[in-house]
TIKOLLUM-815871 format. One record per residue (C-alpha): residue in one letter; z, y, x. Coordinates in nm, 4 decimals, always signed. Each point is the difference from the previous one (the first is absolute). Layout:
REM residues N
@type=a | up=Z | north=Y | east=X
...
This chain:
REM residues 155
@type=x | up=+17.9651 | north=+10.9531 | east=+13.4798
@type=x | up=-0.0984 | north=-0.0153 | east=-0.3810
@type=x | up=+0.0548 | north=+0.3479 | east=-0.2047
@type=x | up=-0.0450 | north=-0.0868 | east=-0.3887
@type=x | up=+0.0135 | north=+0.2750 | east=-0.2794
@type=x | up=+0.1995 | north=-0.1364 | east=-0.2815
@type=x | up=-0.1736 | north=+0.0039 | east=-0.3697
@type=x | up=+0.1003 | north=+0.2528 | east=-0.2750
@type=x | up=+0.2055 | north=-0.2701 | east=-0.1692
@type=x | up=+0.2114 | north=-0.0682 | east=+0.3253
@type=x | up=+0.0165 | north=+0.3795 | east=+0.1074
@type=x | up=+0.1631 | north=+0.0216 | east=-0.3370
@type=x | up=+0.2278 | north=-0.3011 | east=-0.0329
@type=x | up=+0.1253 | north=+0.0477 | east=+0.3659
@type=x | up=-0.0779 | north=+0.3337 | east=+0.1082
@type=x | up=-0.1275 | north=-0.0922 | east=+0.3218
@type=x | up=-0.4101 | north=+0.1117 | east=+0.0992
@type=x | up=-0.0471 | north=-0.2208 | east=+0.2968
@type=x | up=+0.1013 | north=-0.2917 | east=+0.1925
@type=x | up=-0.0686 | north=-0.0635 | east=+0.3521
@type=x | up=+0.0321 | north=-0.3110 | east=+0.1931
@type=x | up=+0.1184 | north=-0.0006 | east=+0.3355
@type=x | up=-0.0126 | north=-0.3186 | east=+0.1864
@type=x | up=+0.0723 | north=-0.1035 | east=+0.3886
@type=x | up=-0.4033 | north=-0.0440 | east=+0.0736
@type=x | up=-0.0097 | north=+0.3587 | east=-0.1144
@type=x | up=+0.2373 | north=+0.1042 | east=+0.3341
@type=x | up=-0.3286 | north=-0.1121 | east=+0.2291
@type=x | up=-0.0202 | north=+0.2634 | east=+0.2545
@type=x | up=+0.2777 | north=+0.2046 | east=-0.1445
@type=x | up=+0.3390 | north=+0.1080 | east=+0.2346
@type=x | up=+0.3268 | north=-0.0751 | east=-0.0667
@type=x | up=+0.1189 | north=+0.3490 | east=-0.0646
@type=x | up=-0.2703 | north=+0.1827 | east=-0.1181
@type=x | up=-0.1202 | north=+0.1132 | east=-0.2997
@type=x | up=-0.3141 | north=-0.1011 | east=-0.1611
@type=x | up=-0.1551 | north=+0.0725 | east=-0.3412
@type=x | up=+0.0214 | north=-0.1456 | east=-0.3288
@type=x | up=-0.1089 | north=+0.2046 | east=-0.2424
@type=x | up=-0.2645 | north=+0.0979 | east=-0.1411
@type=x | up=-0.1804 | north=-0.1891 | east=+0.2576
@type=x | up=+0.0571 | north=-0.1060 | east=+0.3463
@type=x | up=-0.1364 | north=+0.2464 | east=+0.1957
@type=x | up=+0.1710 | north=+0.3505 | east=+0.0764
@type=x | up=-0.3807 | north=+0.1159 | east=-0.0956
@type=x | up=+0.1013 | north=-0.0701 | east=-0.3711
@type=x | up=+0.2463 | north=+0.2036 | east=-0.1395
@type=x | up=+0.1097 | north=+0.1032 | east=-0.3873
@type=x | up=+0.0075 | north=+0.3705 | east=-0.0605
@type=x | up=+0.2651 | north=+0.3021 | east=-0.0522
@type=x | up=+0.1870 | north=-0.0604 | east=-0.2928
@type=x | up=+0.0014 | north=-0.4210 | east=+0.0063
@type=x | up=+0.3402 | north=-0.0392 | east=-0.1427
@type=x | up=+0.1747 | north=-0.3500 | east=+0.0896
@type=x | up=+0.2453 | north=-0.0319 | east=-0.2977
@type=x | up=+0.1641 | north=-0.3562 | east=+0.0748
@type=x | up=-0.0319 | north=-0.2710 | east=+0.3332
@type=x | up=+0.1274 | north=-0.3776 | east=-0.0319
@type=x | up=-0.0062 | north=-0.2297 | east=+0.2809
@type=x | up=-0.0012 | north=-0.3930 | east=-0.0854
@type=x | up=+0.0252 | north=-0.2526 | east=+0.3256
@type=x | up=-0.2159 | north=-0.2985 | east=-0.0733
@type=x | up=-0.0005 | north=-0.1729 | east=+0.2759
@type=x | up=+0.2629 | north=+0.0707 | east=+0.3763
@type=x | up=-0.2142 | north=+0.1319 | east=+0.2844
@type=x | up=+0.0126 | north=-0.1675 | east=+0.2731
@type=x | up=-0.0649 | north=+0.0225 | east=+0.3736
@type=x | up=+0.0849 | north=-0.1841 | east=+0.2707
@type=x | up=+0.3538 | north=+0.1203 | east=+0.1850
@type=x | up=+0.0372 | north=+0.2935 | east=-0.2292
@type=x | up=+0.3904 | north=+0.0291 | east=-0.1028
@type=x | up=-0.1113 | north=+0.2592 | east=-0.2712
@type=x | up=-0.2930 | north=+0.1383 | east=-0.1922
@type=x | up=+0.0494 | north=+0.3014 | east=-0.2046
@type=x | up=-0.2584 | north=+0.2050 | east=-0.2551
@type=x | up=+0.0190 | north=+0.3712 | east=-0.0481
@type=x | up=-0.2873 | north=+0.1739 | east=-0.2522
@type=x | up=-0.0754 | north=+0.3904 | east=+0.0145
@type=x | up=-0.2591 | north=+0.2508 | east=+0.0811
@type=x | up=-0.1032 | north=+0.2404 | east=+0.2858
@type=x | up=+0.3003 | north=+0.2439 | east=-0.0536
@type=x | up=+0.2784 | north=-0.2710 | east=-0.1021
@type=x | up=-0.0496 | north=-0.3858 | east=+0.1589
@type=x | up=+0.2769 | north=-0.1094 | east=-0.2492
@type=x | up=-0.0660 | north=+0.1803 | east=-0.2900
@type=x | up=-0.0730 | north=-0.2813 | east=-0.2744
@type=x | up=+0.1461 | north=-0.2796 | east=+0.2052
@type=x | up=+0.3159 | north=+0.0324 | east=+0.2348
@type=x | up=+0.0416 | north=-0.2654 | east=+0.2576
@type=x | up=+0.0122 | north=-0.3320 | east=-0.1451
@type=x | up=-0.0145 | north=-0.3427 | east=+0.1607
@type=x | up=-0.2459 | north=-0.2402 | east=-0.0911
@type=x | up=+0.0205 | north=-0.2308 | east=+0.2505
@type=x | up=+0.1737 | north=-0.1385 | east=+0.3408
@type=x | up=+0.2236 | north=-0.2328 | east=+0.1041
@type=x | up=+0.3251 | north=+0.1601 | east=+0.0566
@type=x | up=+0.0948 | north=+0.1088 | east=-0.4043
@type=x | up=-0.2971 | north=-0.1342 | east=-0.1388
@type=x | up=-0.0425 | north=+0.1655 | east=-0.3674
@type=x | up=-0.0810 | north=-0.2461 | east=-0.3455
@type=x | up=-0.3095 | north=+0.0244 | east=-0.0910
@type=x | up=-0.1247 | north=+0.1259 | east=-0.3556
@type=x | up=+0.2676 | north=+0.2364 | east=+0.1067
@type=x | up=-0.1330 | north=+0.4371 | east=-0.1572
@type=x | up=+0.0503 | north=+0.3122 | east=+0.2099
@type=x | up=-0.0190 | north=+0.3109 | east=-0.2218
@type=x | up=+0.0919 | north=+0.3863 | east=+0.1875
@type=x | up=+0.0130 | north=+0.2042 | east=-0.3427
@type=x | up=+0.1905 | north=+0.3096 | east=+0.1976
@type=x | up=-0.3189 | north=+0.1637 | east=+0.1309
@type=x | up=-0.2471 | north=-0.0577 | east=-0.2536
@type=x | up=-0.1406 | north=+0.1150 | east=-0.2388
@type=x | up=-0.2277 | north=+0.2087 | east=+0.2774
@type=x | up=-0.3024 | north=+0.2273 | east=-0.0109
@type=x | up=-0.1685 | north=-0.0080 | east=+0.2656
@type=x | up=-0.1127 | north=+0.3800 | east=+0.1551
@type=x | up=-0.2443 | north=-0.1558 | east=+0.2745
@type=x | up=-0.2442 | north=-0.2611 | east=+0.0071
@type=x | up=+0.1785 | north=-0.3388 | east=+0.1138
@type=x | up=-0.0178 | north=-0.3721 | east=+0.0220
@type=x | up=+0.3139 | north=-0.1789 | east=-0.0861
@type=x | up=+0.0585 | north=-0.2086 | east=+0.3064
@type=x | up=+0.2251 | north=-0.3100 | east=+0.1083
@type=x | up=+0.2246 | north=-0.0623 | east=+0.2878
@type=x | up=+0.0581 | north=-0.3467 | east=+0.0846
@type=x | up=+0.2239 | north=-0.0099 | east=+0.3537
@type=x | up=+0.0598 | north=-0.3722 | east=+0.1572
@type=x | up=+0.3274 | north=-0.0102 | east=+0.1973
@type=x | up=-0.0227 | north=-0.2803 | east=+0.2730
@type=x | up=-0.3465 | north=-0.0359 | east=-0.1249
@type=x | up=-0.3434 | north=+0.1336 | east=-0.0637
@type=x | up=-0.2225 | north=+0.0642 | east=-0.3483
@type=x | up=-0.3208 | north=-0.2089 | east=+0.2013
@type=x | up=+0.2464 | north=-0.2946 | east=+0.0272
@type=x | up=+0.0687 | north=-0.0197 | east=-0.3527
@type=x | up=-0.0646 | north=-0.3144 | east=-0.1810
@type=x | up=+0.1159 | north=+0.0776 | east=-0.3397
@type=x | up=+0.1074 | north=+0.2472 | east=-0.2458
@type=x | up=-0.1259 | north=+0.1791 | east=-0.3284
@type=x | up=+0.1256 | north=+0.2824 | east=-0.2042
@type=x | up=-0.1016 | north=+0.1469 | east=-0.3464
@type=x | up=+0.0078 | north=+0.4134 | east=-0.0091
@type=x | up=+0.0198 | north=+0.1360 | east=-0.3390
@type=x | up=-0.0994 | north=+0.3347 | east=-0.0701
@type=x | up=-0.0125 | north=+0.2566 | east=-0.2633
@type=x | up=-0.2425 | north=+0.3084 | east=+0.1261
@type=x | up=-0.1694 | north=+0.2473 | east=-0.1897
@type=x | up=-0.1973 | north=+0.2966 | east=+0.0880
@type=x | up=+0.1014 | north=+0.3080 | east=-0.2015
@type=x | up=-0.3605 | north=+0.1668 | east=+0.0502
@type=x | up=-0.1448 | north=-0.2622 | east=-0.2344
@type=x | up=+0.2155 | north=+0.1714 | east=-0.2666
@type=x | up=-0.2752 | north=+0.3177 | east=+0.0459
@type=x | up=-0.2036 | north=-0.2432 | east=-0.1395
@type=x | up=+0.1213 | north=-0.1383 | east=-0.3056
């Protein structure tokens, strides 16, 4: 998984912060089901602070995931408290309706969000017919716009 902060001149033109790449060699040890962080690093030891607010969340699908027998593979994106909060379930993969890729997920209804505990925002891939260690292919771009309101003390 690649996290990338976005420069001043593409925070601006966009309004996105960060994009994160999530491909199928990422899903290497992970189970289908369970949630596993994404942000602000990848382990639950890193976490942002009270008062992160997540103002927008855009989902592109590169590339179809893939894994062997699975009739359906389907993305949610959250937190600790809601599992779907930026990201209801969307499929990105499978061989039953398979979805187009370059095809964007946004979930505008519950965000903006401050955030009142420390958190990771996490990712929930689940494999139907299938498993996430049997995947051969896949990648997604997450697009994020976070800011933490205590750097406002600050300036």
């Amino acid at each position: 998984m690649q996290i990338s902060p976005f420069v001043e001149n593409t925070k601006s033109a966009y309004g996105f912060t960060h994009k994160i790449e999530l491909t199928f060699a990422d899903l290497v040890g992970k189970t289908s089901g369970t949630a596993f962080p994404i942000f602000p690093g990848t382990t639950l030891a890193q976490t942002y602070p009270i008062g992160t607010v997540i103002h927008r969340c855009a989902v592109k699908l590169v590339t179809l995931f893939v894994s062997a027998s699975s009739t359906e593979i389907d993305l949610i994106i959250g937190d600790g408290v809601d599992p779907d909060r930026l990201l209801v379930s969307s499929s990105v993969g499978g061989s039953a309706t398979p979805p187009v890729a370059g095809t964007w997920y946004i979930n505008p209804t519950t965000i903006p969000f401050a955030f009142t505990a420390a958190d990771t925002l996490d990712a929930v891939l689940t494999f139907t017919g299938g498993t996430a260690a049997a995947s051969t292919a896949g990648k997604i771009y997450i697009y994020l716009a976070i800011a933490n309101l205590n750097d406002l003390d600050a300036a």
